[in-house]
C-alpha positions as CSV (number, residue, x, y, z in Angstrom):
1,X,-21.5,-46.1,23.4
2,X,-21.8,-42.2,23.0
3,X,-18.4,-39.8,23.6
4,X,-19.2,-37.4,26.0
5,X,-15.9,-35.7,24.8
6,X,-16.2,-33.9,21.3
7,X,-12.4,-34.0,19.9
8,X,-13.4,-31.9,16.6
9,X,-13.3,-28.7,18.3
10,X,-10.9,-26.0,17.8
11,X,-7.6,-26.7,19.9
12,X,-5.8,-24.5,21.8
13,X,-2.3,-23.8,21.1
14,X,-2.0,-24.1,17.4
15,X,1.0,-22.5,15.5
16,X,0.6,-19.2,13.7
17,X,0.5,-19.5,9.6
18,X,3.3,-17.9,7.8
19,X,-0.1,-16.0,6.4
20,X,-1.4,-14.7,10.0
21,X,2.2,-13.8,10.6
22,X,2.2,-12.2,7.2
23,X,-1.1,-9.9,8.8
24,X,0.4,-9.7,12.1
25,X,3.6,-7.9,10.4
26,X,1.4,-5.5,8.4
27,X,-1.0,-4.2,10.6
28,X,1.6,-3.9,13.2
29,X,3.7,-1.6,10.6
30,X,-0.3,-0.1,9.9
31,X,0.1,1.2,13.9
32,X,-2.7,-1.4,15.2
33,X,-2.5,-2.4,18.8
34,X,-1.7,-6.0,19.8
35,X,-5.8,-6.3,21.2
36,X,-6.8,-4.9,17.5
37,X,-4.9,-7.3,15.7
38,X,-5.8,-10.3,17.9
39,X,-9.2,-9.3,17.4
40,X,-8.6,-9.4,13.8
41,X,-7.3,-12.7,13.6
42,X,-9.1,-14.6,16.4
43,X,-6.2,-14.6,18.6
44,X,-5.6,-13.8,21.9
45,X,-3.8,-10.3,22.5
46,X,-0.8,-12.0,24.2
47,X,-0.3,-14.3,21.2
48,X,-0.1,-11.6,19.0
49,X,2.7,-10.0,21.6
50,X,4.8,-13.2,21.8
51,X,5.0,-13.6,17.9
52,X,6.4,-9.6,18.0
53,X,9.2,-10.4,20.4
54,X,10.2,-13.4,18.5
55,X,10.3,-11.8,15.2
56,X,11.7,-8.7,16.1
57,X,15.6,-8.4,15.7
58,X,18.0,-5.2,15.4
59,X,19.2,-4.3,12.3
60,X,21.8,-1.7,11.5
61,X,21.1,1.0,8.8
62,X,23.7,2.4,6.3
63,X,24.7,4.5,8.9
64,X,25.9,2.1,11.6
65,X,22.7,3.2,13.7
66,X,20.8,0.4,14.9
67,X,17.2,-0.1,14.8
68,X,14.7,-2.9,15.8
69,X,11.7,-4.1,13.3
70,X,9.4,-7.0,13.2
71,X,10.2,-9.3,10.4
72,X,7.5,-12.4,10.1
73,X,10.0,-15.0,8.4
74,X,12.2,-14.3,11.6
75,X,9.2,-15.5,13.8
């Protein structure tokens, strides 16, 4: 009996590595857009944008002023 569905494909929905979210946090800091670094990492743009609002947090520097920055082990 043949399988007409082939389950070895790629799926959709996998997690991000701590090393994609490693890439994602320095070409992000580089200036690259979200499209250039999905591109990069065979990732869809939005992906890329979902993983930036989940890792990025505020921070305050010495100063007591407050400041927001991506930070992949927060992700």
């Amino acid at each position: 009996m043949a399988h007409l569905e082939n389950t070895i494909q790629n799926r959709k929905n996998k997690h991000l590595s701590p090393y994609e979210r490693g890439q994602i946090a320095a070409l992000h800091n580089a200036g690259h857009s979200n499209r250039d670094i999905g591109r990069r990492l065979g990732r869809h743009h939005q992906t890329i944008a979902n993983e930036l609002e989940r890792g990025t947090t505020t921070q305050l520097k010495t100063g007591r002023t407050p400041y927001t920055a991506y930070f992949a082990e927060t992700g």
